[in-house]
C-alpha positions as CSV (number, residue, x, y, z in Angstrom):
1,X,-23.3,-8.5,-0.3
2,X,-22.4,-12.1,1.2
3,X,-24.3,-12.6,4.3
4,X,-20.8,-14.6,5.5
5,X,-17.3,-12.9,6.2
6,X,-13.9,-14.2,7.2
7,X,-11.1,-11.0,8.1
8,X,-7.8,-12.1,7.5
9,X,-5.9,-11.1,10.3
10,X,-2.2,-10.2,10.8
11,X,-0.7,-7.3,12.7
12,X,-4.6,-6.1,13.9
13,X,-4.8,-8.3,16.6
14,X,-7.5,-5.9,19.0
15,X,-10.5,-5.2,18.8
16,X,-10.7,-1.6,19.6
17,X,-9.9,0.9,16.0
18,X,-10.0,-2.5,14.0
19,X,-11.2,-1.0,10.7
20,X,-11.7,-4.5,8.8
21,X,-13.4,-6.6,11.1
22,X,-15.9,-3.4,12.0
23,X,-16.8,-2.8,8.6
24,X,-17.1,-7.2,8.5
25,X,-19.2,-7.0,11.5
26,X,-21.3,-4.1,9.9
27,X,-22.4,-5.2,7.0
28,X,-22.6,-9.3,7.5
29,X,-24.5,-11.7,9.2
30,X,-21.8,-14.0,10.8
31,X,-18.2,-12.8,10.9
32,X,-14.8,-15.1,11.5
33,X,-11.4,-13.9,12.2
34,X,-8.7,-16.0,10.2
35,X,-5.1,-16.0,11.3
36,X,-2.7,-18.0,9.2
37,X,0.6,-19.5,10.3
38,X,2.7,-19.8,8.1
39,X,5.7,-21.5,10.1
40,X,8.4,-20.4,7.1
41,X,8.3,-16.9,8.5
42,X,9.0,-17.9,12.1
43,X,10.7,-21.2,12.5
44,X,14.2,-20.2,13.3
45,X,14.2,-17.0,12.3
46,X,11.7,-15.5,14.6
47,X,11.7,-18.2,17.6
48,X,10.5,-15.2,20.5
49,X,7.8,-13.9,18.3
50,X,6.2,-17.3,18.4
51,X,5.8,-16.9,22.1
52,X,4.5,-13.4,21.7
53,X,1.8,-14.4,18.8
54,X,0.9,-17.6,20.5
55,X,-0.3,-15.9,23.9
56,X,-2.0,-12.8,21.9
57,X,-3.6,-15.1,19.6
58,X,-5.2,-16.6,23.2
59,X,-5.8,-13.4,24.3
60,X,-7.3,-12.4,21.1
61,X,-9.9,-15.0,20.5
62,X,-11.8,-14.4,24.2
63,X,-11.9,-10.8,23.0
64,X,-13.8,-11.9,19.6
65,X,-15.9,-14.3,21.3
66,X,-17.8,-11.6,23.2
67,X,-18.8,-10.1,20.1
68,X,-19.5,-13.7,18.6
69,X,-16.8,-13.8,16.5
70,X,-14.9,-16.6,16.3
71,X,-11.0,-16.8,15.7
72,X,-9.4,-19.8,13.3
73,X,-5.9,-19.9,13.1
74,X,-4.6,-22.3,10.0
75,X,-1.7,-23.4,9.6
76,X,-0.1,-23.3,5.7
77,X,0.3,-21.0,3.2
78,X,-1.4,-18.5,2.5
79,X,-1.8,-18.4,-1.4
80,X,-3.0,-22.5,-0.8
81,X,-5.6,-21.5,1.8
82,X,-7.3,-18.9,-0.3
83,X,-6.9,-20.8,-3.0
84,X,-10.0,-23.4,-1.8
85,X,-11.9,-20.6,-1.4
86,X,-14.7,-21.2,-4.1
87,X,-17.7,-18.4,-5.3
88,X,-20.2,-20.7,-4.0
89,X,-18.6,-20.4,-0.3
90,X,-20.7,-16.9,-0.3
91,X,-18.1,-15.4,1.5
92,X,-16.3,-11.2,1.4
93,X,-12.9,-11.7,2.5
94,X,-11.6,-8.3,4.3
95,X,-8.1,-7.0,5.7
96,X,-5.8,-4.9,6.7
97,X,-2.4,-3.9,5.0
98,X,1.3,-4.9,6.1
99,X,4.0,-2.4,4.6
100,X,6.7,-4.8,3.8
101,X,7.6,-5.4,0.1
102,X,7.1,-9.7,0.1
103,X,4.1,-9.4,2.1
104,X,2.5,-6.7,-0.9
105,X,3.8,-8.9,-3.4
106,X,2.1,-12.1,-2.0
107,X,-0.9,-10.2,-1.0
108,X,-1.2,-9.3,-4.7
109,X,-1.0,-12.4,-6.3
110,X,-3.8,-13.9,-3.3
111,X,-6.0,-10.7,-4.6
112,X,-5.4,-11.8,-8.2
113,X,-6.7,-15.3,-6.8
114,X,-10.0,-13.4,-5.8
115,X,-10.3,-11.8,-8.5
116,X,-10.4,-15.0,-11.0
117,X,-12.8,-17.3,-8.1
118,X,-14.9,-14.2,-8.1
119,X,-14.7,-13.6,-4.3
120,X,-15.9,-10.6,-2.8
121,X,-12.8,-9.0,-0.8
122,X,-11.5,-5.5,0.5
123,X,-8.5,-4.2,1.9
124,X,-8.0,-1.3,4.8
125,X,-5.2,1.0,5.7
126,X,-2.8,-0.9,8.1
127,X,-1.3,0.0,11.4
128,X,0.4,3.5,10.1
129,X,-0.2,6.7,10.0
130,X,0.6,7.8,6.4
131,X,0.6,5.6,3.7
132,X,4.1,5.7,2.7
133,X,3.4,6.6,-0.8
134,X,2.1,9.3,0.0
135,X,5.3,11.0,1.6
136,X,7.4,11.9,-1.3
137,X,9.6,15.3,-1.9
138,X,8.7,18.0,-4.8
139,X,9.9,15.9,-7.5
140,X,7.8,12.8,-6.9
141,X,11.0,10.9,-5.2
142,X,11.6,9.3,-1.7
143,X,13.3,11.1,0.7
144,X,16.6,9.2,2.1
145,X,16.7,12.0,5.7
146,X,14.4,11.5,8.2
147,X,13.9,15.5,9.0
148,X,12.3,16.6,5.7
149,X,10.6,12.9,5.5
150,X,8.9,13.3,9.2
151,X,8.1,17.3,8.2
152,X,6.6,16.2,5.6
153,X,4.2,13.0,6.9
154,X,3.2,15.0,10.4
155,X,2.1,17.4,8.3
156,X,0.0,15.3,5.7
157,X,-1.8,13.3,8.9
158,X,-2.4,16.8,10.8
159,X,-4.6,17.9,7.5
160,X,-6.1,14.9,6.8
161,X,-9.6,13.9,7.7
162,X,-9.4,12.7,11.3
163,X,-10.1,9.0,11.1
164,X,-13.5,7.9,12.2
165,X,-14.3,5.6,15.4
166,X,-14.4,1.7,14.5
167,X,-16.2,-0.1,16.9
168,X,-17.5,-3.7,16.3
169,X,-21.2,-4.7,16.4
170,X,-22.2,-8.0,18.2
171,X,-23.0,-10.8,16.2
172,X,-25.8,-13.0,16.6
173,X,-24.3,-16.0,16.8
174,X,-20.6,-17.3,15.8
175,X,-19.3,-18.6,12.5
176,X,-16.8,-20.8,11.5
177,X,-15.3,-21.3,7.8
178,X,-12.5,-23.7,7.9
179,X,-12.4,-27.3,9.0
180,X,-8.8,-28.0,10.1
181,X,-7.7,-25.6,12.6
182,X,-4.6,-25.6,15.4
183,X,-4.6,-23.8,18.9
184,X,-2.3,-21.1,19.6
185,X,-0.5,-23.3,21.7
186,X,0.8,-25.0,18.9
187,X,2.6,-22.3,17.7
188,X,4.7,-21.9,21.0
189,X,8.6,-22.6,20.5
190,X,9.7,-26.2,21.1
191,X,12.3,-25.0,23.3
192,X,11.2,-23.5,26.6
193,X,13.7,-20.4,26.7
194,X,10.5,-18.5,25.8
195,X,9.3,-19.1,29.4
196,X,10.6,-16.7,31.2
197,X,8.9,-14.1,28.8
198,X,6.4,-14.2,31.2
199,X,7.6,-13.1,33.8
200,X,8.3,-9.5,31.6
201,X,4.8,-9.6,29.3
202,X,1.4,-9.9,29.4
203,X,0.6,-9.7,25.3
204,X,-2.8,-8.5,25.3
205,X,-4.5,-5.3,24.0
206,X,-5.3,-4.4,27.4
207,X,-1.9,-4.2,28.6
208,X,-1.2,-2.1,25.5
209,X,-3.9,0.2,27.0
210,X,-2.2,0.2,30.3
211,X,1.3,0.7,28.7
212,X,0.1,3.7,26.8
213,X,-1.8,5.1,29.9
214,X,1.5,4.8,32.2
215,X,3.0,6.1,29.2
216,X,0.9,9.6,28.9
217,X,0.5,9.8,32.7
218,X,4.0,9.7,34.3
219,X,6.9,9.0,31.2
220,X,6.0,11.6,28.4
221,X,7.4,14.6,30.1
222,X,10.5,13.4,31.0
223,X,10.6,11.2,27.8
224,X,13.2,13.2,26.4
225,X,15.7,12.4,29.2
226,X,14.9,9.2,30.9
227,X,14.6,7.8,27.6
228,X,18.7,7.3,27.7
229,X,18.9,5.9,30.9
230,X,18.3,1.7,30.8
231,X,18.7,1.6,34.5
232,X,15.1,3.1,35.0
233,X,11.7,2.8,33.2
234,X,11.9,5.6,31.0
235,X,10.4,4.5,27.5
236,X,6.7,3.2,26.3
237,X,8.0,-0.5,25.8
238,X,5.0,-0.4,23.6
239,X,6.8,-1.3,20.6
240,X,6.0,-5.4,20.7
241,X,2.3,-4.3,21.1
242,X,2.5,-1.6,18.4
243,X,4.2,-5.0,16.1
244,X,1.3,-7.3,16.7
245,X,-1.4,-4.3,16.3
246,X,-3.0,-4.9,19.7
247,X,-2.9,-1.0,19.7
248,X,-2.7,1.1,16.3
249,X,-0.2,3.8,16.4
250,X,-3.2,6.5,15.9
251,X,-4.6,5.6,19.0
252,X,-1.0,6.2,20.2
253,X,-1.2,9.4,18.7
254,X,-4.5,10.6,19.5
255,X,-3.4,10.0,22.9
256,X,-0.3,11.8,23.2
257,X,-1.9,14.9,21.5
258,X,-3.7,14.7,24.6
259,X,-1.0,15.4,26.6
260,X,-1.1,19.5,27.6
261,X,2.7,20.0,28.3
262,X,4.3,19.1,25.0
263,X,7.5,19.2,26.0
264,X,11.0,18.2,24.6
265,X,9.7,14.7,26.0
266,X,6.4,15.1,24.1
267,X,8.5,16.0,21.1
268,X,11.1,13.4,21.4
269,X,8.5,10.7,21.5
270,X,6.4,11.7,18.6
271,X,9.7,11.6,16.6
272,X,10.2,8.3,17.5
273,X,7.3,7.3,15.7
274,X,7.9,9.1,12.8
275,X,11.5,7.4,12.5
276,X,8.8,4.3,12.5
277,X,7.4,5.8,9.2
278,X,10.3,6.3,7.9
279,X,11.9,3.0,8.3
280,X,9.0,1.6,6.4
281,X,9.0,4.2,3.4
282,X,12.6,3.3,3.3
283,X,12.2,-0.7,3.1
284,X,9.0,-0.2,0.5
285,X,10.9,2.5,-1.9
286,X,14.4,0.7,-1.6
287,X,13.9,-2.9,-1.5
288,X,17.4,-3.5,-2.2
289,X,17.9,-2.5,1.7
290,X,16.6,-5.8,2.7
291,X,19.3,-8.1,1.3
292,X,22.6,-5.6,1.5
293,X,23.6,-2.3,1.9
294,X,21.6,1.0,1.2
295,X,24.9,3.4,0.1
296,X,26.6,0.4,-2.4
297,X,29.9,1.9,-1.7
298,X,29.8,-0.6,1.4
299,X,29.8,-3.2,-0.6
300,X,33.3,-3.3,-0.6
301,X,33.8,-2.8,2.9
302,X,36.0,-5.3,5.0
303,X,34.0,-7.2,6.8
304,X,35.7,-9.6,9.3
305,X,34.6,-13.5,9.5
306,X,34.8,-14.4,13.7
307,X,32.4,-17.1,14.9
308,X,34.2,-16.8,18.2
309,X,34.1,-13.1,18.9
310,X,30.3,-13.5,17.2
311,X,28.9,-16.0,19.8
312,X,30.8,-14.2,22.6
313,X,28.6,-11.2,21.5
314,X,25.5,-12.9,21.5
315,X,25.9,-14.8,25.1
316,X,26.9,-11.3,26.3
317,X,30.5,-12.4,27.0
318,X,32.3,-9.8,25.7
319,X,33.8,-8.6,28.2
320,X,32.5,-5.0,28.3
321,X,29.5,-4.8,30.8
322,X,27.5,-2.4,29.5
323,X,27.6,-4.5,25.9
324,X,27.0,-7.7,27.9
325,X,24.1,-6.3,30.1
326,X,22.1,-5.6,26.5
327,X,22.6,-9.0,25.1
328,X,21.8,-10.5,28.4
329,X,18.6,-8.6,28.8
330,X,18.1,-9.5,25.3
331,X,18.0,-13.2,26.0
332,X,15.9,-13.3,29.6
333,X,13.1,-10.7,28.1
334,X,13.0,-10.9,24.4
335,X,13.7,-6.8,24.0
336,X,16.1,-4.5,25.1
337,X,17.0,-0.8,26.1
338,X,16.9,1.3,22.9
339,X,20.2,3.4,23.7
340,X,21.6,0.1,24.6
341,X,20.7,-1.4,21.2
342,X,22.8,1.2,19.3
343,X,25.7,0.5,21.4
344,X,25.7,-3.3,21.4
345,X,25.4,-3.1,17.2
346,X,27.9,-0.5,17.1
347,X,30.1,-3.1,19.6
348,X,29.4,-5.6,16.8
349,X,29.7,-3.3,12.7
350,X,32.5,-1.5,14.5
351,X,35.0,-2.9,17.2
352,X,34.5,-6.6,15.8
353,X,33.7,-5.6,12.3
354,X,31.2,-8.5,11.8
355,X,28.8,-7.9,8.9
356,X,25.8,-6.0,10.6
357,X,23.1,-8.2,8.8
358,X,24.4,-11.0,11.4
359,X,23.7,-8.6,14.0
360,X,19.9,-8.6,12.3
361,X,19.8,-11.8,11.7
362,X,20.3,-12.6,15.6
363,X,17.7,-9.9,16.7
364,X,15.3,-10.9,14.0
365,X,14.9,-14.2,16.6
366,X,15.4,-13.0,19.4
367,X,13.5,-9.7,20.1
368,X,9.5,-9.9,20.4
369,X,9.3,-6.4,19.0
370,X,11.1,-7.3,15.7
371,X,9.9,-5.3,12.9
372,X,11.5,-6.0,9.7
373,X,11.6,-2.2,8.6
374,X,12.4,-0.7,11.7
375,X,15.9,-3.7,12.4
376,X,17.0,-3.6,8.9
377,X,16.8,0.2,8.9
378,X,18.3,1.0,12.5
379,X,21.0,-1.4,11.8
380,X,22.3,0.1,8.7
381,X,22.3,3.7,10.5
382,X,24.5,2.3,12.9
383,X,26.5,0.5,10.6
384,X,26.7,4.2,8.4
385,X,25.7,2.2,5.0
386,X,22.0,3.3,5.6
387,X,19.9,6.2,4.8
388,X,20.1,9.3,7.0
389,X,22.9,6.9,8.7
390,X,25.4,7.6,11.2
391,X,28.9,8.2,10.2
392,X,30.6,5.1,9.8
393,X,33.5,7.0,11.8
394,X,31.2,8.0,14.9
395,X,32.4,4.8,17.2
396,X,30.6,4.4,20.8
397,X,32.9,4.2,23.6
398,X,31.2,1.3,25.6
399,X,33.3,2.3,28.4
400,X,32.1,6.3,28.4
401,X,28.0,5.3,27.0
402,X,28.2,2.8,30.3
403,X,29.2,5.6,32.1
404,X,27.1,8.4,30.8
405,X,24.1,6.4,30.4
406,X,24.4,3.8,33.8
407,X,26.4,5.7,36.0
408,X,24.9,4.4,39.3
409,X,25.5,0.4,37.2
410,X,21.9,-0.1,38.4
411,X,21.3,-1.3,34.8
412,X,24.7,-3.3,34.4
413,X,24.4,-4.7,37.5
414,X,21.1,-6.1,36.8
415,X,22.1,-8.0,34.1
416,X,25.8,-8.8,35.0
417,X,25.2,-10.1,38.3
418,X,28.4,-11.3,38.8
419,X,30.0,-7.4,39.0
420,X,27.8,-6.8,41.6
421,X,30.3,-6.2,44.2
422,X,32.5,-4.1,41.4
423,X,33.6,-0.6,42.5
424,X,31.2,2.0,40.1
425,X,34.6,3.5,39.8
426,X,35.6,0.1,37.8
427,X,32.1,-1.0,36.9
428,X,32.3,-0.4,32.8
429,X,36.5,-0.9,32.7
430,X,36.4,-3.7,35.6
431,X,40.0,-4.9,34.3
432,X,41.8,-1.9,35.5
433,X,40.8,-2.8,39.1
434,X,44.4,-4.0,40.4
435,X,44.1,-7.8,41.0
436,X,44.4,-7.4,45.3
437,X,41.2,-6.1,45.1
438,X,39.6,-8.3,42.8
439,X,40.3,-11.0,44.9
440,X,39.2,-9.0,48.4
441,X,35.9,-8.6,46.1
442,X,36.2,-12.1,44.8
443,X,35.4,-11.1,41.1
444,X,38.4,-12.0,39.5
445,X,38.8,-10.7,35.3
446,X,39.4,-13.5,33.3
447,X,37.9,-16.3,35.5
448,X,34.3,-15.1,37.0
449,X,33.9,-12.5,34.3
450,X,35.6,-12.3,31.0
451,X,38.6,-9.8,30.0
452,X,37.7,-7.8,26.8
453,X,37.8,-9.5,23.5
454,X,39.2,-6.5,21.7
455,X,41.3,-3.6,22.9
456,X,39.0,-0.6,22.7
457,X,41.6,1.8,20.9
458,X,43.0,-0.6,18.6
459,X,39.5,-1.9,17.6
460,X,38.8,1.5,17.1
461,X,42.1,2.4,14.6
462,X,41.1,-0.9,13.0
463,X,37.9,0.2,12.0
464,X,38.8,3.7,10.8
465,X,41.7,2.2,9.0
466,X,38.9,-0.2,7.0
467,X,36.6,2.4,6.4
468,X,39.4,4.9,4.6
469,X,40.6,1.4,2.5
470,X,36.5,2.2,1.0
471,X,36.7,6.0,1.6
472,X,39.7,6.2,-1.1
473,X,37.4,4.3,-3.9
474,X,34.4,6.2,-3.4
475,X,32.9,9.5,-2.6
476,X,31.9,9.1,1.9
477,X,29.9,12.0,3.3
């Protein structure tokens, strides 16, 4: 054993259930935590997340230092970093696992690297619940529907060995590995957009704690309801947390189980990390998903080219409120309403027929929650090329899902300030209100607020009449 050990961190950033840099602290005289940036996974692809991993990387290194643990953060690649690492350096390189197919396949070659510098290294489960390999049907196959898939993993982690308590012992005094290092500050956007993220977030592992506390005390229950309903604070919003690790989604269960009333709320929310599992098993056992569509039968499907309509949807300028309201939300916090998600891509796949992967592509930057398994596989279920997927046919109304789902416009109005004075009756259709009364109001369609882009019905025929120009060639549902 090395007396020196450096725990390569990723998506573990907490302390608390941190099975790497416990086992590190355990069984080694002087530990450091190593973060690498590597800007080609973030620079204009992932512009909010940089604000999100700069301030937890802060909040992350005063956490290690009362353990005397130091935290390095390099910036390179990662295969060139490890690389220098000699046999001589005496050091037992630990972490954690990411379940994405180009992270596995990197991580690989860096433990063939290892292997032939003879470096001491080993590897722990990462922030899941079932390793997704180990959810497979009768026949030794992957399951493409969520039902059977979640049945299945809930009831592999309910017989398995509860996992044990990893708590980190204190060092005796802090050790440092590598020479050229950068503050987390350095990884902070160059634009300041990100600055109003913090008005919204505190990224820490204690607010994670809080989040899941307010979570179990006063949301679970009513979970199953509120959960629909953007206008008030009905979900976890632990999801950016749960992407960064600064809680592990066992702790999240652990907790829940807790919970004495498991209700249809209860229910609903345990699901919801099971559809987390699943998106993962799906990216790991069909790759393919990452760069196209799932069901290949899409391939063919007629996608429309519209820059315009395209940057009118991501500025929220689309002229349907409770569409714009997501976008808008979007933009000023980094995340947005989960039943407004599925509306605003359906907006996108559906009534403006616009390739769904630009619709990823935009909330790959934008959202501080952004998990590549979970957007690539939510996007193709709304987009019906997916597995378990929505029909391509099932079209949201974003007139009737404003209504249903922000009837009182507490939500809309939030984020479309400029229908505050709108009638609810007009609220999600303001261009019916007769043009006398949008002047008394003084909002008038078309000048303070736009007039829809597309016609609901006839972007609704449209898309129907695309999909049966793909249903004719191949065999749909």
């Amino acid at each position: 054993m090395t007396k020196k050990a450096v725990v390569w961190i990723r998506e573990d950033l907490r302390v608390e259930n941190n099975p790497a840099i416990s086992y590190a602290s355990k069984n080694h005289e002087a530990v450091s935590a190593l973060y690498i940036y590597n800007n080609k996974y973030f620079d204009k692809k992932r512009e909010a997340q940089k604000w999100w991993l700069s301030k937890s990387l802060e909040f992350f290194k005063d956490s290690l230092k009362k353990f005397n643990i130091s935290l390095e953060i390099v910036s390179g690649d990662e295969i060139d970093i490890f690389s220098k690492i000699k046999k001589n350096d005496d050091i037992t390189i630990y972490w954690s696992k990411v379940y994405e197919p180009d992270v596995i396949a990197k991580g690989k070659k860096i433990r063939d690297i290892f292997i032939k510098n003879g470096i001491n290294y080993k590897y722990f489960k990462g922030n899941i619940l079932i390793e997704f390999q180990d959810v497979i049907k009768d026949d030794g196959t992957p399951f493409k529907v969520f039902t059977p898939f979640w049945k299945n993993a809930e009831q592999k982690y309910l017989n398995k060995v509860p996992s044990k308590i990893f708590k980190i012992k204190k060092l005796d005094k802090e050790f440092s590995h590598f020479k050229k290092t950068i503050s987390p500050k350095e990884i902070l956007p160059k634009k300041n957009w990100f600055k109003k993220f913090e008005k919204y977030w505190k990224p820490s592992e204690s607010e994670a704690k809080k989040y899941l506390q307010e979570l179990i005390k006063n949301r679970i229950t009513d979970y199953g309801n509120t959960r629909d309903i953007p206008g008030v604070n009905g979900t976890s919003k632990l999801s950016p947390f749960l992407k960064f690790g600064q809680i592990h989604v066992e702790t999240i269960w652990s907790k829940c189980d807790e919970v004495a009333n498991k209700s249809k709320g209860y229910r609903k929310y345990v699901n919801e990390l099971g559809w987390r599992e699943f998106s993962h098993s799906l990216i790991n056992n069909f790759p393919e998903m990452l760069k196209g569509n799932l069901r290949k039968n899409f391939d063919s499907f007629p996608w429309v080219e519209n820059e315009k309509f395209l940057k009118k949807w991501k500025k929220g300028m689309t002229g349907y409120p409770i569409v714009d309201a997501g976008m808008r939300e979007l933009y000023e916090t980094g995340w947005m309403h989960n039943r407004v998600r599925m509306v605003v891509a359906s907006f996108l796949v559906k009534h403006l027929r616009i390739h769904w992967m630009e619709g990823e592509k935009h909330f790959k930057n934008h959202l501080i929650d952004y998990n590549e398994a979970s957007n690539v596989a939510q996007w193709q279920w709304v987009a019906g090329c997916g597995a378990d997927a929505a029909p391509y046919f099932r079209i949201f109304n974003p007139i009737l899902q404003g209504l249903k789902f922000d009837k009182d416009g507490i939500y809309t109005k939030k984020w479309v300030p400029e229908l505050q004075n709108m009638p609810i009756k007009f609220l999600h259709k303001p261009w019916e209100l007769e043009s006398k009364y949008q002047e008394q109001i003084k909002i008038i369609i078309g000048k303070d607020y736009p007039e829809p882009i597309v016609v609901h019905e006839e972007a609704r025929a449209a898309a129907l009449k695309a999909f049966q120009s793909i249903k004719k060639k191949n065999n749909f549902y």
